[in-house]
C-alpha atoms as one frame of an Amber mdcrd trajectory, in Angstrom:
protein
  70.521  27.752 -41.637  66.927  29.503 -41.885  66.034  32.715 -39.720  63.739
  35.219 -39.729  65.194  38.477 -39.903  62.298  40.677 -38.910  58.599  41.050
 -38.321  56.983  44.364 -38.623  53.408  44.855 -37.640  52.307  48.185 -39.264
  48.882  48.002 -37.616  48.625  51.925 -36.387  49.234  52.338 -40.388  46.983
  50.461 -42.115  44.536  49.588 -40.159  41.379  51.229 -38.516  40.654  50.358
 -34.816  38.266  47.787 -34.282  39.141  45.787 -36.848  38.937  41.765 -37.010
  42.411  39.875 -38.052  41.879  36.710 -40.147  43.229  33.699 -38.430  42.955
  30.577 -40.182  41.395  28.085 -39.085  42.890  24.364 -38.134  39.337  22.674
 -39.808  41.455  20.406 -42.041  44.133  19.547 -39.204  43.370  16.175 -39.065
  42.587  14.187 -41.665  40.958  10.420 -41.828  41.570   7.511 -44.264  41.998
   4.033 -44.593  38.564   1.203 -44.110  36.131   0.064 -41.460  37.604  -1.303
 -38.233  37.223  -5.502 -38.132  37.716  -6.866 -35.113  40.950  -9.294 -34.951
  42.476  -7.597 -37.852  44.730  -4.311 -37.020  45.135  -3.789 -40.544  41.821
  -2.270 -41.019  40.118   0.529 -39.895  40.908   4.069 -39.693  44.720   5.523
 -40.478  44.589   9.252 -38.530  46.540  12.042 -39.771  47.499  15.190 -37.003
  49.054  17.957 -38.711  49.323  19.856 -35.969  52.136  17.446 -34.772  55.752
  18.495 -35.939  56.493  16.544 -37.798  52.960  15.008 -38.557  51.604  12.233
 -36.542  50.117   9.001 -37.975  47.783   7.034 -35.697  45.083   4.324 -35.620
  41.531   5.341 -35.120  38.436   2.922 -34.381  35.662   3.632 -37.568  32.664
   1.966 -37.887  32.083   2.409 -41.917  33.802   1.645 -44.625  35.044   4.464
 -47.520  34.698   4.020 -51.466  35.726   7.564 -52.715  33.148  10.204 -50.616
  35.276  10.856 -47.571  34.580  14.681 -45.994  35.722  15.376 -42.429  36.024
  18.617 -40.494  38.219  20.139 -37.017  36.896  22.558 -34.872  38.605  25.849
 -35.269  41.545  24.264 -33.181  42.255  21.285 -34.985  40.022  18.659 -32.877
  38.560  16.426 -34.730  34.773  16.188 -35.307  33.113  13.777 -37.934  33.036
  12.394 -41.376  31.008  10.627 -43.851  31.575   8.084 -46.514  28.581   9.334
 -48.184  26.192   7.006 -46.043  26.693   7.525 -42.693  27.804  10.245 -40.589
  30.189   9.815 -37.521  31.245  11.698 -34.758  35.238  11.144 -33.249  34.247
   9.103 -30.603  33.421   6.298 -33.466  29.810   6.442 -33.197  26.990   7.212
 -35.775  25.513  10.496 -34.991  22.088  10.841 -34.134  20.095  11.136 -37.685
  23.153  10.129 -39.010  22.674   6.472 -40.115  22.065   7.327 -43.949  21.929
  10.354 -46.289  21.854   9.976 -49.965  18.736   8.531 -50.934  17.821   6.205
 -54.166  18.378   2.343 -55.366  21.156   3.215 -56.831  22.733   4.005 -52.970
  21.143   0.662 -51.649  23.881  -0.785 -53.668  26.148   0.610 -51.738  25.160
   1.229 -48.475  27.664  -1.407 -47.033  31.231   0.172 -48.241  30.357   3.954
 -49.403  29.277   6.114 -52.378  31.984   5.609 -55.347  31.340   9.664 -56.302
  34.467  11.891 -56.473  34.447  14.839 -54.411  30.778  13.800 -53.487  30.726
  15.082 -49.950  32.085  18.660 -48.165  31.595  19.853 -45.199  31.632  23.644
 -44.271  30.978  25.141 -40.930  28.008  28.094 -40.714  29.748  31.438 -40.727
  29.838  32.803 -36.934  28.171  29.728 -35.705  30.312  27.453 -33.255  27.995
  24.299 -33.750  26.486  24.245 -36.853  27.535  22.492 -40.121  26.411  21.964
 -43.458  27.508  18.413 -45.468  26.638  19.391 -49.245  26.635  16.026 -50.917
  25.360  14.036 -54.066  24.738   9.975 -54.858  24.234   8.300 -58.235  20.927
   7.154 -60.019  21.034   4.373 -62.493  20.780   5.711 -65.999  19.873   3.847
 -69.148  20.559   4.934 -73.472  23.180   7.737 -71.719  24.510   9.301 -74.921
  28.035   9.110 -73.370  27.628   5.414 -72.421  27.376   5.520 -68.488  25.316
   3.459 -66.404  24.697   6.265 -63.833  24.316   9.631 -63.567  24.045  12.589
 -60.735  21.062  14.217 -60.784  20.545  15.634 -56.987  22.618  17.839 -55.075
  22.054  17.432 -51.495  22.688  18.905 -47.993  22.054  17.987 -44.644  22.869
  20.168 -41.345  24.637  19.000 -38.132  25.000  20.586 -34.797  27.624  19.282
 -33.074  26.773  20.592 -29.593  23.865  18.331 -29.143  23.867  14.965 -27.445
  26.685  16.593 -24.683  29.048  16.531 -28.501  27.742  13.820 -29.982  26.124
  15.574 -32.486  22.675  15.454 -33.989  21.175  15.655 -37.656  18.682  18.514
 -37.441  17.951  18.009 -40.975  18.522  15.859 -43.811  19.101  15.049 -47.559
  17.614  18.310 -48.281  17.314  18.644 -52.440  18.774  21.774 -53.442  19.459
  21.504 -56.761  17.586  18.981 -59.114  19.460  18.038 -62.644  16.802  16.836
 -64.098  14.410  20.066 -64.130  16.567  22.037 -67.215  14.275  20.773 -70.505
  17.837  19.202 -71.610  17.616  15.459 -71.868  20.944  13.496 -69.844  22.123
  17.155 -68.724  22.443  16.301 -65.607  24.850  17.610 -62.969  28.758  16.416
 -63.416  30.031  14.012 -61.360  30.611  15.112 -57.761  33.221  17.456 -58.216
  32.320  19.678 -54.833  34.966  22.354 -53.963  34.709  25.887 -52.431  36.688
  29.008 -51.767  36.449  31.551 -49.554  34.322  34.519 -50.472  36.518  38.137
 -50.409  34.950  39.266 -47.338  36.718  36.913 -45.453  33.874  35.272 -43.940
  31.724  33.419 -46.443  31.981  30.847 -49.333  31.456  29.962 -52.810  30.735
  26.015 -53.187  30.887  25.295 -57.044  29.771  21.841 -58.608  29.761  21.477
 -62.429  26.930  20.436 -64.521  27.260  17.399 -66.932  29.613  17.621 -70.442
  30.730  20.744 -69.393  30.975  24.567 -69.641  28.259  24.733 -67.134  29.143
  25.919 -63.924  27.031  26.537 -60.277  27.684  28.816 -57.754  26.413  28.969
 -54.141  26.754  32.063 -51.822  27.624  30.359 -48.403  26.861  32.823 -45.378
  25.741  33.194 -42.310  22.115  32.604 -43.231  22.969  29.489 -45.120  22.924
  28.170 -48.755  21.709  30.721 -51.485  19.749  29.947 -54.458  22.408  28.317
 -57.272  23.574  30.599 -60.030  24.247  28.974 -63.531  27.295  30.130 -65.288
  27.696  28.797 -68.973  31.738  29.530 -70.089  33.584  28.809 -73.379  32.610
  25.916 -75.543  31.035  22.706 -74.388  33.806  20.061 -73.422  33.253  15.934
 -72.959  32.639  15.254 -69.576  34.652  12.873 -67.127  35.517  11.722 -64.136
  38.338  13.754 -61.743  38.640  16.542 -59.364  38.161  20.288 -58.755  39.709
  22.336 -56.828  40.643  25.878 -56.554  44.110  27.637 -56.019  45.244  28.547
 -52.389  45.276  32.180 -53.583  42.046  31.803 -54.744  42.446  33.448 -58.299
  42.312  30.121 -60.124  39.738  27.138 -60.426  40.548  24.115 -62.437  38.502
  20.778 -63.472  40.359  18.025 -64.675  38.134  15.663 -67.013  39.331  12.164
 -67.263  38.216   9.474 -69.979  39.415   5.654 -70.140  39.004   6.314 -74.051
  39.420   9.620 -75.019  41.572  12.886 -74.447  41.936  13.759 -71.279  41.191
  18.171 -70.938  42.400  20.233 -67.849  40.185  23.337 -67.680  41.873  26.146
 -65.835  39.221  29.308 -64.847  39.959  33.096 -63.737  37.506  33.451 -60.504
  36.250  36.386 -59.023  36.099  35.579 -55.483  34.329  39.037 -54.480  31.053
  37.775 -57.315  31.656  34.524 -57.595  32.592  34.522 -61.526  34.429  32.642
 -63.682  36.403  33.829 -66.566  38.076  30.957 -68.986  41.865  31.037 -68.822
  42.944  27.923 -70.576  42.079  24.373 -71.514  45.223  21.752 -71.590  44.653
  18.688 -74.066  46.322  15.949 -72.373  46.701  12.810 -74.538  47.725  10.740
 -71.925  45.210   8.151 -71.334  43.714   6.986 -67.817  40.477   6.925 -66.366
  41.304   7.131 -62.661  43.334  10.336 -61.240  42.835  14.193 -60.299  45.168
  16.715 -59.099  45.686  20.083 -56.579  48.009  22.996 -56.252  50.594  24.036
 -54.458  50.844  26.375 -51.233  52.462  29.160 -53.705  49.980  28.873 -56.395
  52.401  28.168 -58.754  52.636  24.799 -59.786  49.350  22.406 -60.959  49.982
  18.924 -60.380  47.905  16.193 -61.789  48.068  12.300 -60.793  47.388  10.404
 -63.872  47.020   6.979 -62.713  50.957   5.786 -64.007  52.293   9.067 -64.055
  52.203  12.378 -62.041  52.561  15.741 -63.864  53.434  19.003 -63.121  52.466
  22.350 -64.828  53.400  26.029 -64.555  50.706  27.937 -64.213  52.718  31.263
 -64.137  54.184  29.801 -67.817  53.432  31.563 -71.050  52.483  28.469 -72.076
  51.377  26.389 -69.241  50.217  22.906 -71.884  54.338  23.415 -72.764  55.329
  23.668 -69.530  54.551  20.151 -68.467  56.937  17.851 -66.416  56.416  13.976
 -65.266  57.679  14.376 -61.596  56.599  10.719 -60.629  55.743   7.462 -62.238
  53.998   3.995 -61.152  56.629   1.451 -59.840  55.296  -1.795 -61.288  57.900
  -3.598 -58.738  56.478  -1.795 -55.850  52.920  -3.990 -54.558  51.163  -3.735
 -51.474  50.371  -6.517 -49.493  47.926  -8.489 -49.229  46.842  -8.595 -52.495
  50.304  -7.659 -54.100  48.290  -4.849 -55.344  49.939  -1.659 -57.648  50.301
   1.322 -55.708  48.798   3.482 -58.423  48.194   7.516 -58.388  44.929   8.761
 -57.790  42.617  11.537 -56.105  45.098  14.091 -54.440  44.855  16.995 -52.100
  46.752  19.662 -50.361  47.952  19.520 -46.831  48.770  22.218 -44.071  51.862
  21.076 -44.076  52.483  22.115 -47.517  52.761  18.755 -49.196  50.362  17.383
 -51.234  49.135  13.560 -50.946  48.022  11.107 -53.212  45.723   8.355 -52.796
  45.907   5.033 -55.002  42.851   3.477 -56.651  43.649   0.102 -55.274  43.743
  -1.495 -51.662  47.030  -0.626 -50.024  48.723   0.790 -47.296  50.525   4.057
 -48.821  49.773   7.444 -50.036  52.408   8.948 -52.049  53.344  12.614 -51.621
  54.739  15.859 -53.298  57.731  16.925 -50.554  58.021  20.078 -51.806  55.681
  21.163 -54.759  56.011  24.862 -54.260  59.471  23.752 -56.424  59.741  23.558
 -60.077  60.334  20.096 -61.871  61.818  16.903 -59.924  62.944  19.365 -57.225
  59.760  18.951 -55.751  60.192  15.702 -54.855  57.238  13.689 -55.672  57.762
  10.457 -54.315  55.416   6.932 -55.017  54.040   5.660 -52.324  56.020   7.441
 -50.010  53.810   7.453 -46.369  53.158   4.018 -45.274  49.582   4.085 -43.760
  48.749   2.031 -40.463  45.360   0.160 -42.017  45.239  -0.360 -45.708  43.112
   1.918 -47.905  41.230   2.252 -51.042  40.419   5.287 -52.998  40.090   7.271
 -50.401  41.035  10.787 -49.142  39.546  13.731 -47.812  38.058  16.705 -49.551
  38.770  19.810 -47.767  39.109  23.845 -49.177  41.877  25.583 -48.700  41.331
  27.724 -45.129  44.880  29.860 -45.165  42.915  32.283 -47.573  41.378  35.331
 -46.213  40.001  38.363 -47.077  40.651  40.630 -50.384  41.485  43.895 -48.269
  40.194  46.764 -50.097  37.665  45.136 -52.717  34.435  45.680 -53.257  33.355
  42.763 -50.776  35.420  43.779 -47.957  32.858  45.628 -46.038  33.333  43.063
 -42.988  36.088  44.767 -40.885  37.906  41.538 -41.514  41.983  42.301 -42.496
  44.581  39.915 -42.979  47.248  38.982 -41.009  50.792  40.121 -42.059  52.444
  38.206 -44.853  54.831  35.309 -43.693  57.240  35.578 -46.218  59.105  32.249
 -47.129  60.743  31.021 -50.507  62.618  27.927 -52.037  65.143  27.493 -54.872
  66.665  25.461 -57.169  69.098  25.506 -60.190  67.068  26.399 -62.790  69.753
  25.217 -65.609  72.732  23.512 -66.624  74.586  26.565 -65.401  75.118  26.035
 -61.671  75.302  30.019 -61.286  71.735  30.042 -62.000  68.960  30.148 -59.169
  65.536  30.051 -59.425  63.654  31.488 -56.504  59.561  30.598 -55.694  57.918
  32.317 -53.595  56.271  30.547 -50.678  54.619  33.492 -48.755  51.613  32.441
 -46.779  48.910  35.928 -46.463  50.839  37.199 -50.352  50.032  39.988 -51.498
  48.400  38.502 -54.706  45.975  36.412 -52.090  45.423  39.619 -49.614  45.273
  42.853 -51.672  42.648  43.877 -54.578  45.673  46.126 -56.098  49.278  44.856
 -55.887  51.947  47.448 -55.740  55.199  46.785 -58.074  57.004  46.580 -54.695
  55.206  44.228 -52.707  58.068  42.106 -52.908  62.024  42.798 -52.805  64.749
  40.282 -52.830  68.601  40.883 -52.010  70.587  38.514 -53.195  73.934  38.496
 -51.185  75.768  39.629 -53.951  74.692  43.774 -54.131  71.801  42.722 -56.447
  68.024  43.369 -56.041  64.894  42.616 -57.277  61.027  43.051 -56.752  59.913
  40.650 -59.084  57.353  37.644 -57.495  59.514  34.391 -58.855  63.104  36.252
 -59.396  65.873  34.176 -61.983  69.206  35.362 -60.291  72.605  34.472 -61.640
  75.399  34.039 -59.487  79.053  34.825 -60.773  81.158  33.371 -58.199  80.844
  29.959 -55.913  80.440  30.289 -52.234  77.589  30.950 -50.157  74.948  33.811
 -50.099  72.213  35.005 -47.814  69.421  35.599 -49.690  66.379  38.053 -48.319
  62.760  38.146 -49.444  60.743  41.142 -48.046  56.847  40.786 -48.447  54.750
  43.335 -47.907  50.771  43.460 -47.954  48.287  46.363 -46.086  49.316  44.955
 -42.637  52.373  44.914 -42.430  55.846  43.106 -44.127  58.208  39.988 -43.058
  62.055  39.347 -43.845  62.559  35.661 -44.161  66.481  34.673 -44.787  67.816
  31.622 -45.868  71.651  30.850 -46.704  71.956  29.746 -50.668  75.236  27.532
 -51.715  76.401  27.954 -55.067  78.269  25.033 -56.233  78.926  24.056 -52.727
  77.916  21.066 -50.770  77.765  20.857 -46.838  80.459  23.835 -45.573  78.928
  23.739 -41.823  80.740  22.383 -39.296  78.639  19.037 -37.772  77.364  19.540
 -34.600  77.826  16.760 -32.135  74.025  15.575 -31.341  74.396  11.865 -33.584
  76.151   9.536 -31.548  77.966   6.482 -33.272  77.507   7.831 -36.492  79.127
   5.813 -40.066  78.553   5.511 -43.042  79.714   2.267 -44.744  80.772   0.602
 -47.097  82.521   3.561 -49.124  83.420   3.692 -52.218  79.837   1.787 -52.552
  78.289  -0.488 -55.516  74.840  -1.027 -54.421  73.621  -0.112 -50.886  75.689
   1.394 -48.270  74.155   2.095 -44.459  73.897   4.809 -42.426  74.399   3.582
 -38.460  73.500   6.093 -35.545  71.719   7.319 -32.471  69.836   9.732 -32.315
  68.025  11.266 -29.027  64.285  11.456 -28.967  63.064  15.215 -29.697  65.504
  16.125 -32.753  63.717  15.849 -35.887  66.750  15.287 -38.575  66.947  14.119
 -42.774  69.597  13.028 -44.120  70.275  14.149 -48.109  72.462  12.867 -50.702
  73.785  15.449 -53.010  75.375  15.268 -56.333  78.710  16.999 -57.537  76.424
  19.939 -58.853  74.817  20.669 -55.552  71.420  18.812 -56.637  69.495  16.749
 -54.311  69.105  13.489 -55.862  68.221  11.069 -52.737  66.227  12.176 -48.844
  65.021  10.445 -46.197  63.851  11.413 -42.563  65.835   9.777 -39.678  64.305
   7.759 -36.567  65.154   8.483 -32.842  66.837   5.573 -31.445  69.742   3.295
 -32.433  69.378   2.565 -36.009  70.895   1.054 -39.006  69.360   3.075 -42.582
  69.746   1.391 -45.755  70.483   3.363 -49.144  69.616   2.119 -52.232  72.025
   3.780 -54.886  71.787   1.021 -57.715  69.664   3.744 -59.733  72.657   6.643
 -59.569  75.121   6.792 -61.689  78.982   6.316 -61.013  80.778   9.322 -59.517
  81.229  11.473 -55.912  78.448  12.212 -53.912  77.620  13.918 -50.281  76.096
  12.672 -47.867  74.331  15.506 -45.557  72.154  15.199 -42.042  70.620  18.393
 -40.743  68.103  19.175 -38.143  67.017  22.413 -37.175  70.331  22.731 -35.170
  72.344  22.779 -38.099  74.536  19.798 -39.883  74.873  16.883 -37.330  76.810
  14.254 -40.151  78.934  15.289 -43.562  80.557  12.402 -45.575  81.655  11.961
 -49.227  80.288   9.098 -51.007  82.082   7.643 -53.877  79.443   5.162 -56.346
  81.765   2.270 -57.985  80.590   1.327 -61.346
């Protein structure tokens, strides 16, 4: 069972009156996918996501245009929804085009597409003006045919765009106030086919806790531009040229939740595939190369994201979904395939793959994964801030209401606030307390040994320009101690421990508990809230089912542990009367336990015994 301990605010200590406290804000809360609305056929239009729901709500919205790959959205700062784009058209939640908002993105090579979206990665993003509650700025790009390209494309990006919205006009409606405004032109550099790279939009929050960098590459790649986003606007671009020149793709960018890392992923149908991970400077906007990954594995559709932690770099490779350490002395070494493409697994109605494609991080913490084909599932990383399979990436593992293609939304990360005490914090702007949190696994054949990840939101690494050795200390149950960020702690006797993580940044520390089993499976008592509850058959060949009721309002999972205390099976149980089947034809022969929690504790606890 999980607790927090304590919560101390040490305001009167670090802080100077009159200061601001960073909240973040909910402008990625809800999140839209899916195709245009037909009418007569359910199946299409737009699948809504509500993150502010526990557990997250799914439901079916009315949308008037149709997505390829641009899809940019944006919340108010409490998580109501606002409008979107698909790179043509702008809408407002109500369903309607916005005033001035019936087509950005100029050029022929848009005409093509006018009808289902521009097919640009990352081509749209939409920020919100600094201390302005109705103005927004949509930063986006198209294509323009291209003929002779050295690299053998038939298009090429050679505008960046943006357009600004205020949402307040038309009673919030919204209104265009201006439009497909060229800010940077690819073209005027004296470099023939150096053009910009392909979409590739991202930002990250400047250290002042306020403002923004927006970064977009430039074509074959070491070429990088940054944009000072404040309260007056866009800023004139700055060109950054870093390391050698590397072939340019298709794929994403995105930068990590603490803000210290940027990565590109280049993708190429026939060639090697590079990962390009970047230092960055959030107080000067300045990159610093920190590593290039060669991955052979071939694909020309995917992209990646990061988890909450910072830790782990996943990256959707069309068949296959990896994982890498960035904390690793050698992160290219430290790759793990976490998922693969299930070539039983089709969608209906065209029986279509359920491939991995474009992802992106969540406020829940997960991170989702679109496919590159028309169907009605994401698949999603459960827990990514875990090393290896114990993150639980599973295929296609949300079932959407209306099918979708390509798409999901490009957001930044907006838990990251100030750098308290760098040069850029001149705002008054300090963050919160840390909310320390933390997950483990066994992290080897021994069961003895735990590995411990850090999950603190407002970490010191993300909140303080200089990190003391003891910004974080761990107890471990057992008399032992530690202050290190990712602790390896070796148990020398089974039972159960309560583990306690202590973060502490200039505002104040958190205690967050959790209860750690070593080599043991399931020692709380049930409570009584399942009614009817068996499990049958047991011993089991192939499937066995789970039969219960459970009352509306308790959120429960069931887990099915091996011998060794590793999850190996999870799913999330449905209020009513219900009959769950389990699919066990993949585990091998031997005892298993079968778990249900909820927040109230364990509700169901049954050994499971696999025939041959």
């Amino acid at each position: 069972m999980q607790k927090i301990i304590v919560f101390i605010i040490l305001l009167s200590v670090f802080k100077v009156e009159g200061q601001q406290i960073f909240q973040r804000e909910k402008r990625d809360f809800q999140w839209i996918t899916g195709s245009g609305s037909i009418e007569g056929y359910p199946n299409f239009g737009a699948t809504m996501f509500d993150f502010s729901s526990k557990p997250t709500l799914l439901y079916q919205q009315y949308n008037p245009i149709q997505f390829d790959v641009v899809n940019a959205g944006i919340c108010d700062t409490s998580g109501q929804y606002l409008f979107h784009t698909n790179g043509i058209s702008i809408v407002n939640r109500d369903g309607e085009i916005i005033e001035g908002g019936e087509r950005i993105n100029p050029g022929n090579y848009t005409d093509s597409w006018v009808d289902v979206g521009v097919p640009v990665i990352q081509g749209g993003l939409i920020l919100p003006l600094p201390e302005n509650d109705s103005i927004y700025y949509l930063f986006h790009e198209t294509r323009d045919w291209s003929f002779n390209h050295p690299g053998g494309y038939s298009s090429v990006i050679n505008f960046f765009y943006y357009s600004i919205i205020n949402m307040k006009a038309n009673e919030g409606k919204g209104e265009v106030l201006e439009k497909n405004i060229l800010f940077i032109d690819g073209t005027n550099n004296g470099k023939e086919f150096s053009n910009l790279g392909f979409g590739e939009i991202t930002a990250v929050r400047h250290s002042d806790g306020r403002d923004w960098w927006l970064t977009i590459p430039r074509y074959y790649g070491n070429e990088y531009y940054t944009m000072l986003f404040d309260t007056e606007g866009i800023h004139s671009p700055e060109l950054q040229i870093i390391g050698d020149t590397m072939p340019e793709g298709t794929g994403q960018c995105f930068f990590s939740p603490n803000g210290l890392k940027y990565v590109q992923v280049n993708l190429h149908k026939f060639e090697e595939n590079y990962i390009e991970i970047y230092d960055f400077d959030r107080s000067i906007g300045q990159f610093i190369l920190s590593d290039i990954i060669l991955d052979t594995h071939p694909t020309y559709a995917g992209g990646g994201a990061i988890s909450e932690n910072s830790r782990f770099l996943y990256f959707s490779s069309y068949s296959q979904v990896f994982q890498y350490d960035l904390e690793a002395e050698n992160i290219e070494e430290s790759r793990v395939v976490v998922a693969e493409y299930d070539p039983d697994f089709t969608s209906p109605p065209l029986d279509a793959p359920t491939k991995f494609f474009m992802a992106q991080l969540a406020p829940d913490g997960k991170i989702y994964i679109c496919s590159n084909t028309q169907v009605k599932y994401y698949s999603v990383i459960h827990e990514p801030n875990k090393k290896g399979l114990a993150c639980r990436a599973e295929p296609h593992g949300v079932e959407l209401l209306t099918y979708n293609a390509f798409s999901i939304p490009n957001f930044p990360y907006y838990g990251l606030g100030p750098l308290d005490g760098s040069p850029a914090d001149t705002l008054g702007i300090d963050n919160p307390p840390p909310t320390a949190r933390f997950e483990y696994v066994q992290d080897s054949t021994d069961v003895h040994d735990i590995a411990f990840y850090n999950a603190t939101l407002f970490s010191p690494e993300a909140t303080m320009y200089i990190v003391p050795d003891d910004a974080y200390h761990w107890t471990f149950g057992d008399g032992e101690e530690s202050n290190e960020k990712h602790p390896v702690h070796t148990y020398f006797e089974d039972g159960a421990y309560e583990v306690c993580l202590t973060a502490t940044n200039y505002s104040g520390s958190d205690t967050w508990c959790d209860t750690v089993y070593v080599n043991v499976v399931g020692t709380q008592e049930p409570v009584s809230l399942l009614q009817q509850a068996r499990l049958f058959p047991n011993p089991v060949s192939d499937y066995f089912f789970f039969d219960y009721i459970l009352p509306v309002g308790i959120h429960a999972t069931a887990r099915l542990y091996d011998v060794r205390g590793r999850l190996v099976k999870e799913r999330s149980l449905k209020s009513g009367n219900v009959s769950q089947g389990w699919d066990v034809r993949d585990l091998v022969s031997g005892v298993y336990f079968f778990v249900v929690e909820s927040e109230r504790g364990v509700l169901f606890r049954e050994k499971v015994i696999r025939n041959p």
